[in-house]
C-alpha positions as CSV (number, residue, x, y, z in Angstrom):
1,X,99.7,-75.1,-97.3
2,X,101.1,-78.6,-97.6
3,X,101.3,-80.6,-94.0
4,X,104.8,-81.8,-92.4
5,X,105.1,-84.8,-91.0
6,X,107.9,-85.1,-88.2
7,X,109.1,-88.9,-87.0
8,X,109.1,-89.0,-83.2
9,X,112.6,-90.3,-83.0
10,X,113.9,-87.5,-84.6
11,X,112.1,-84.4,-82.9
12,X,112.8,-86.3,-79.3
13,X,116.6,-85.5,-79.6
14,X,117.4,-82.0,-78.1
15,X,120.1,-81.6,-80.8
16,X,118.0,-81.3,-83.8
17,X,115.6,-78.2,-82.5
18,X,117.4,-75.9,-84.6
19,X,116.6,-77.8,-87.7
20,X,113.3,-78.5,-87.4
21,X,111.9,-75.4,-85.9
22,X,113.4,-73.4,-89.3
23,X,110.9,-75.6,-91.0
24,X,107.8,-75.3,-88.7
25,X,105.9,-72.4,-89.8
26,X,104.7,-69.7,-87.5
27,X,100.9,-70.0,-87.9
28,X,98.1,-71.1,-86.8
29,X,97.5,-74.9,-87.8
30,X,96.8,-78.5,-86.5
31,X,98.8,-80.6,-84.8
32,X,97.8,-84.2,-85.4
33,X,100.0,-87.5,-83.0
34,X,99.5,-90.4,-85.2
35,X,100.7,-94.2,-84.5
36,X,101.2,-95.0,-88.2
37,X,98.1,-94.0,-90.2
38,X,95.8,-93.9,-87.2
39,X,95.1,-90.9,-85.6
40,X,95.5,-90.7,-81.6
41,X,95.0,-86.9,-81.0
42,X,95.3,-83.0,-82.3
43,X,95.5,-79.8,-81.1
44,X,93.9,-76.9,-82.7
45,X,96.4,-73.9,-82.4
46,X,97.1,-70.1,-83.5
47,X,100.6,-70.3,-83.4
48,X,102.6,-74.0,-84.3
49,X,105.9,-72.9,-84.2
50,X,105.0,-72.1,-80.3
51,X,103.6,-74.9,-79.6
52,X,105.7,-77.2,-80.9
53,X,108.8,-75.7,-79.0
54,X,106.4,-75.9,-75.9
55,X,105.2,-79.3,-76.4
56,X,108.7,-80.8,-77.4
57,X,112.0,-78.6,-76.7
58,X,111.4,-76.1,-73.9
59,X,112.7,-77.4,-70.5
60,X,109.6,-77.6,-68.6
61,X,108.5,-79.9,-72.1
62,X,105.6,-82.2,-70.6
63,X,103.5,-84.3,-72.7
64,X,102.0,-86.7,-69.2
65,X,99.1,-85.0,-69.8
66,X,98.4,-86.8,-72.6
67,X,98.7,-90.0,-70.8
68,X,99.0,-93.4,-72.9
69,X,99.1,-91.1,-76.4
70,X,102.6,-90.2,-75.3
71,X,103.8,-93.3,-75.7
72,X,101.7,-94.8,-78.6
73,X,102.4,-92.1,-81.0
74,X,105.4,-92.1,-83.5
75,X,104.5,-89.5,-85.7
76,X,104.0,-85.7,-85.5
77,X,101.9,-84.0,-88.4
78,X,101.6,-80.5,-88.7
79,X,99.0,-79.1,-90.9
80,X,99.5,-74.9,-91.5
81,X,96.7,-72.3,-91.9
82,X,96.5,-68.9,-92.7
83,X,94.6,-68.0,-89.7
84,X,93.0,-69.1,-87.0
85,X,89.6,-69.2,-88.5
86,X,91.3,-71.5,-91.2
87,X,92.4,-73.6,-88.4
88,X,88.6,-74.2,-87.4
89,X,87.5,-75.3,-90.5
90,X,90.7,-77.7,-91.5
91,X,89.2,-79.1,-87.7
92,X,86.0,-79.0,-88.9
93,X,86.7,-81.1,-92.3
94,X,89.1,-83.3,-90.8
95,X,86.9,-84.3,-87.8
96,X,84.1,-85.4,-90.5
97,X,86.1,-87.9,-92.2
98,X,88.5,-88.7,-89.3
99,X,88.3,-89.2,-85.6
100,X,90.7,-89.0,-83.4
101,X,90.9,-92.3,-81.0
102,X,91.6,-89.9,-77.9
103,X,89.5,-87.3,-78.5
104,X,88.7,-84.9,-75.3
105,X,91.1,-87.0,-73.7
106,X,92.1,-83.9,-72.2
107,X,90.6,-80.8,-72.0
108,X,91.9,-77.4,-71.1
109,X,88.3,-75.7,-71.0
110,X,87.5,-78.3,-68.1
111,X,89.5,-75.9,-65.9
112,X,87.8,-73.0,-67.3
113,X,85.4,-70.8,-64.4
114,X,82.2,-68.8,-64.6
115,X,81.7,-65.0,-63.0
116,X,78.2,-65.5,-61.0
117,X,76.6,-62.1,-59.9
118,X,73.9,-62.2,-57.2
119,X,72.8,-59.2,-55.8
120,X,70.6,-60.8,-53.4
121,X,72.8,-62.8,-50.8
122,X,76.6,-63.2,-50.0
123,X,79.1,-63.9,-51.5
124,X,77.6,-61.6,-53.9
125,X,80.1,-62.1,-56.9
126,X,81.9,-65.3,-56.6
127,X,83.8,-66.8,-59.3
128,X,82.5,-71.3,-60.2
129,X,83.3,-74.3,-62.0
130,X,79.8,-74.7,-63.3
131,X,76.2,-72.6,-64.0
132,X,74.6,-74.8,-61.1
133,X,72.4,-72.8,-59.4
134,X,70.3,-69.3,-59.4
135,X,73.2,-66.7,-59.7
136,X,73.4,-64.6,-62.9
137,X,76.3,-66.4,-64.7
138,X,79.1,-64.9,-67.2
139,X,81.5,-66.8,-69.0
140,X,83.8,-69.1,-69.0
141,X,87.0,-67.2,-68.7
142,X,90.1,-69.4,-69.1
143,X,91.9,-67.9,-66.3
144,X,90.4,-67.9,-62.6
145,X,92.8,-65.9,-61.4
146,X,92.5,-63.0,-64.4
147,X,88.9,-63.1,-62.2
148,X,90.3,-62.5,-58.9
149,X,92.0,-59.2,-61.0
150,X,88.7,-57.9,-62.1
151,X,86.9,-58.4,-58.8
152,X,89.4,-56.5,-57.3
153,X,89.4,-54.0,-59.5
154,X,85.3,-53.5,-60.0
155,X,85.8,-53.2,-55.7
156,X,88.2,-50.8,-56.1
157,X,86.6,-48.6,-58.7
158,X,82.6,-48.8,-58.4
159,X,82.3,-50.0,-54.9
160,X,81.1,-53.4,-55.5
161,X,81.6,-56.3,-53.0
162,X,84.4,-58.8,-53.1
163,X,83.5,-61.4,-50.0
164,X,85.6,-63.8,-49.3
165,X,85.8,-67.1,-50.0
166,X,84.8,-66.1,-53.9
167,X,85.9,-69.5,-54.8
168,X,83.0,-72.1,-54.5
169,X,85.5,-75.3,-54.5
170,X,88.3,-75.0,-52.2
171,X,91.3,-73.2,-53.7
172,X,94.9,-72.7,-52.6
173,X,95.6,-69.7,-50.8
174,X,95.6,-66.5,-53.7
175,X,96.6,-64.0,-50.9
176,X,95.0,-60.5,-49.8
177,X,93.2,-58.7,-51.8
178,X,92.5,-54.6,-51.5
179,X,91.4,-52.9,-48.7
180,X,88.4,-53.1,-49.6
181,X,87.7,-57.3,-49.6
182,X,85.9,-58.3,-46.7
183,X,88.1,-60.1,-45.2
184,X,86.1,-63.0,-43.8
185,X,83.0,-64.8,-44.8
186,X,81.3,-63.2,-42.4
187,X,81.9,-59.7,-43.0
188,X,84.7,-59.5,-40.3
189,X,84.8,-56.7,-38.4
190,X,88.1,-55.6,-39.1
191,X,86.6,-54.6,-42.8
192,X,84.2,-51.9,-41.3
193,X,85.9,-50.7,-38.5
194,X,88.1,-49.7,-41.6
195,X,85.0,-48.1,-42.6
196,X,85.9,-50.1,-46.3
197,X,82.8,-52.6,-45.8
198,X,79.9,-51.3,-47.3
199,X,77.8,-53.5,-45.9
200,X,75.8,-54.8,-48.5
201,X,75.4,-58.1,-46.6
202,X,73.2,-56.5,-44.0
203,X,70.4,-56.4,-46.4
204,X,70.4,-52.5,-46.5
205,X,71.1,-51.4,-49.5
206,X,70.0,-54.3,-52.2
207,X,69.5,-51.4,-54.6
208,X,72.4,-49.8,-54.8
209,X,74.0,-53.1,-55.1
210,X,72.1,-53.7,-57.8
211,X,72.7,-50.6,-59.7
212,X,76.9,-51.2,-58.8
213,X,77.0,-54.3,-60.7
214,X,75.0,-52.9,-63.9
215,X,77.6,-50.5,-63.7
216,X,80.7,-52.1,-63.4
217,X,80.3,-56.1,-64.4
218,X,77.4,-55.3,-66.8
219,X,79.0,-52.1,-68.1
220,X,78.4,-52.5,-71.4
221,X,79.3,-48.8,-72.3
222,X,82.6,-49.1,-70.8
223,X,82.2,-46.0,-69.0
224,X,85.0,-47.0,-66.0
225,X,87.6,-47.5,-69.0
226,X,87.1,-44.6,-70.1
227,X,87.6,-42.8,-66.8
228,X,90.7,-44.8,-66.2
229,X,92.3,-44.2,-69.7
230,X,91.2,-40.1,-69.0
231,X,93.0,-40.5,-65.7
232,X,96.5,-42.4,-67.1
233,X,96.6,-39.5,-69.2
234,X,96.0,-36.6,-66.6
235,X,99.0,-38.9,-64.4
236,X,101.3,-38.9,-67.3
237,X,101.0,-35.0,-68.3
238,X,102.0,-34.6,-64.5
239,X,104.7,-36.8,-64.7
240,X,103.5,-39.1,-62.6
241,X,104.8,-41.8,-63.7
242,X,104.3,-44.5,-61.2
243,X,101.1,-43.7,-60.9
244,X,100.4,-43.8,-64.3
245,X,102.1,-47.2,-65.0
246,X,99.9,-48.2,-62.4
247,X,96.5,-47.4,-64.1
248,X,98.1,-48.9,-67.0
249,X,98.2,-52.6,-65.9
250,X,94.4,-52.0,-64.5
251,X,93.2,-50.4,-68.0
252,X,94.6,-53.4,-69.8
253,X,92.6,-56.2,-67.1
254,X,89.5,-53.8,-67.9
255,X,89.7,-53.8,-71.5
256,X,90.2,-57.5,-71.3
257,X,86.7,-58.4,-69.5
258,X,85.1,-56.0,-71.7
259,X,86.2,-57.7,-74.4
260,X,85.3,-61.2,-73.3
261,X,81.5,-59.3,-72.4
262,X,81.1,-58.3,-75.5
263,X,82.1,-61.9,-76.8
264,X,79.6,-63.6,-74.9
265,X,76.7,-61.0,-75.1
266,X,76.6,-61.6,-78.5
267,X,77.6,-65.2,-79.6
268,X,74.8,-66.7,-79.0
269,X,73.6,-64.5,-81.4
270,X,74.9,-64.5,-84.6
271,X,73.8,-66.0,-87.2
272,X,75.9,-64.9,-90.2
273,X,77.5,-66.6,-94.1
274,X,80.3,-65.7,-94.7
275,X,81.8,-65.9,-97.9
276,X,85.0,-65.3,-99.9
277,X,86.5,-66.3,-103.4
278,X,87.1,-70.1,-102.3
279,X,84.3,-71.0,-100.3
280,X,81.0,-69.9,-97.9
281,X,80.8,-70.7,-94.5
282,X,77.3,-70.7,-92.3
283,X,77.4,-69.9,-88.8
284,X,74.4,-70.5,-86.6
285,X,74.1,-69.3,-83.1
286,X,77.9,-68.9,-82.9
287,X,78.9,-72.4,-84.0
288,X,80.2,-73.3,-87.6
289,X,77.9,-75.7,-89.0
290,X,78.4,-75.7,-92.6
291,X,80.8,-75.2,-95.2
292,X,80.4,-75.2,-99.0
293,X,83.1,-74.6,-102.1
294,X,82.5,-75.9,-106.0
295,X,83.9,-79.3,-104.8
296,X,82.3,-80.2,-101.7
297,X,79.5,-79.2,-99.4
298,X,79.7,-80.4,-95.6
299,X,77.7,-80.1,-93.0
300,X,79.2,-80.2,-89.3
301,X,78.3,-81.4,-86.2
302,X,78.4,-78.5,-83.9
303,X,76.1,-79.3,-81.3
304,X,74.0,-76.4,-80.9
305,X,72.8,-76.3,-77.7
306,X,69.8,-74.0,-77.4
307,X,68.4,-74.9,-73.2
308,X,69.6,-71.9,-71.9
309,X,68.1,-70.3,-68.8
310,X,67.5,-66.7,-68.4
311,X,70.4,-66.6,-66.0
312,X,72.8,-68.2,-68.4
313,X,72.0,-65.4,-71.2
314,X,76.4,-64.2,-71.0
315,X,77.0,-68.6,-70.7
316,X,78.1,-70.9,-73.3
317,X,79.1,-74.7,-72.7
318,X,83.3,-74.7,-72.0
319,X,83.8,-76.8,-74.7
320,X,81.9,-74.7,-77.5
321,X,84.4,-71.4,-76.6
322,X,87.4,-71.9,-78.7
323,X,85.3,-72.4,-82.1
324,X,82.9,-69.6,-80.3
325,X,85.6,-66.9,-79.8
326,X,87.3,-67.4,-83.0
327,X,84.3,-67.3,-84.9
328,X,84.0,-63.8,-82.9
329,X,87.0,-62.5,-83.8
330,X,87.3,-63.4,-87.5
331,X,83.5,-61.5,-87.9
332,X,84.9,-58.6,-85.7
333,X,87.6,-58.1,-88.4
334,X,85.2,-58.9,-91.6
335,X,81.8,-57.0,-90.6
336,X,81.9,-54.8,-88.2
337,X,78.6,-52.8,-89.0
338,X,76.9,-56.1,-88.5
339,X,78.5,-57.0,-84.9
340,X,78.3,-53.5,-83.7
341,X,74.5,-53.7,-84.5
342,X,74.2,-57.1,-82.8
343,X,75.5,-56.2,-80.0
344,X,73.7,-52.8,-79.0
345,X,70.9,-54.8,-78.8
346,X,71.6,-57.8,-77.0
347,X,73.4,-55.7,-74.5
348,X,69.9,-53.6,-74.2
349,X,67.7,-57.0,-73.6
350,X,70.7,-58.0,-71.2
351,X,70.9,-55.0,-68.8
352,X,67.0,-55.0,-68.8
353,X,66.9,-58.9,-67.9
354,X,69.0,-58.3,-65.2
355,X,67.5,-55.3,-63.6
356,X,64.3,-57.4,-63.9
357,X,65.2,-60.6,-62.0
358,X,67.3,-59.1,-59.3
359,X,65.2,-56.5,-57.9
């Protein structure tokens, strides 16, 4: 696909959005701010056509976080891909021979947030910025509060704790969760006169704490979707349909983290060449780090980071997930026999490591 090139004047004036989102294909692609030949910054993206309209014509429009680029750039080029995976690699190829002069200027995985499980001391499951620290980390998800969801619900439906503050910075106020949150930091009393407080926190019952995470956060059969899609069904043959919506919105949160557990149960992990009419691609623990056709043969800078404590087995560095995940996904769709195989055993070693070092 060839690449467009957009002068700033003319995608700044409201009046022309018509015109030049008809020619902004609706892909996945790089979009590249240059100040004449010079590069200043890109965004990897799945979709252009979105998030050009976000970037530059939607009312709530804000390029500040970009800082001095905002100002410095005067042209937009947009380079389309067939996919996503395509994206990564036109990244990949571009980065070797070009470098952007504000690259990580800004990153949206700095905001990203770790699940850490301790089934030892309070607050039990809490939800952190970073892998600091003895807790049995999983991670990162993009969106804290898609966390706060899942907590809730794992509370909800296996019985494991939710303590309050979960947060380990301060946070703004996220208001109440179930009934059955503590609802201080100390276990207030209001939770077990409620008789919701299962009192993990007294040091009573370390074991069945133990075995309430494997089964819920470290599910890796799934079992607790498939007893909420058994009951949406039982709910909607009774035509109950409140109910039923209801059990909806907490089937699609549980398929969600499942999905992002299987992710990072297995990146780490694969080790894979993939290769089509065009070109072969090699993948080592996760990352892309080379890519040959009958023209060139390049090999990337990926950064492989190997240091990983036993505690950090379901953590990856925030910066390595978006070439991580769509990696994932583009293997999920290509060999499934071979991801499928990965991951019943990594999700074996993982459940046994955990048991292990939190008995």
């Amino acid at each position: 696909m060839n690449s467009l090139i957009i002068n700033k004047k003319t995608i700044v004036k409201s009046s022309n959005e018509e015109q030049i989102t008809k020619i902004i294909p609706d892909t996945a692609g790089l979009l590249l701010l240059r100040k004449g030949s010079s590069l200043l910054y890109h965004i990897r993206t799945n979709n252009l056509l979105k998030l050009t309209k976000h970037l530059f014509f939607e009312p709530q429009s804000d390029l500040s976080f970009l800082g001095n680029v905002t100002d410095k750039y005067n042209t937009i080029e947009l380079r389309p891909a067939k996919d996503s995976f395509q994206a990564l690699v036109l990244e990949k190829i571009m980065l070797d021979g070009e470098y952007p002069e504000y690259y990580g200027y800004t990153r949206l995985s700095d905001d990203y947030v770790y699940l850490a499980l301790n089934a030892k001391q309070k607050p039990f499951i809490s939800i952190r910025p970073d892998t600091i620290g003895d807790d049995w980390f999983i991670g990162p998800f993009r969106d804290r509060f898609f966390l706060v969801g899942v907590i809730e619900l794992f509370c909800k439906y296996r019985s494991t704790p939710a303590c309050k503050p979960f947060f380990k910075e301060s946070t703004p106020n996220i208001g109440s969760l179930s009934e059955m949150v503590h609802k201080s930091a100390s276990c207030g009393l209001d939770a077990e006169e409620e008789g919701n407080c299962l009192k993990y926190c007294l040091g009573t019952r370390e074991k069945d704490l133990q075995q309430a995470v494997s089964k819920s956060y470290l599910d890796f059969g799934q079992s607790l979707l498939g007893e909420l899609l058994d009951k949406h069904q039982e709910l909607y043959d009774n035509l109950s349909f409140i109910q039923s919506d209801s059990i909806k919105k907490d089937i699609k949160t549980i398929k969600q983290y499942y999905r992002m557990l299987r992710f990072l149960t297995i990146t780490k992990q694969i080790n894979y060449c993939l290769k089509n009419q065009e070109a072969e691609f090699h993948i080592e623990d996760g990352l892309l780090v080379s890519y040959k056709n009958s023209v060139r043969e390049t090999a990337f800078d990926s950064a492989v980071f190997n240091d990983y404590r036993s505690n950090e087995r379901l953590a990856i560095p925030k910066e390595s997930f978006q070439e991580r995940f769509t990696l994932f996904e583009k293997l999920e769709s290509v060999d499934r026999v071979y991801m499928e195989r990965l991951f019943e055993t990594e999700s074996k070693k993982t459940q046994k490591l955990f048991i292990k070092e939190n008995l």
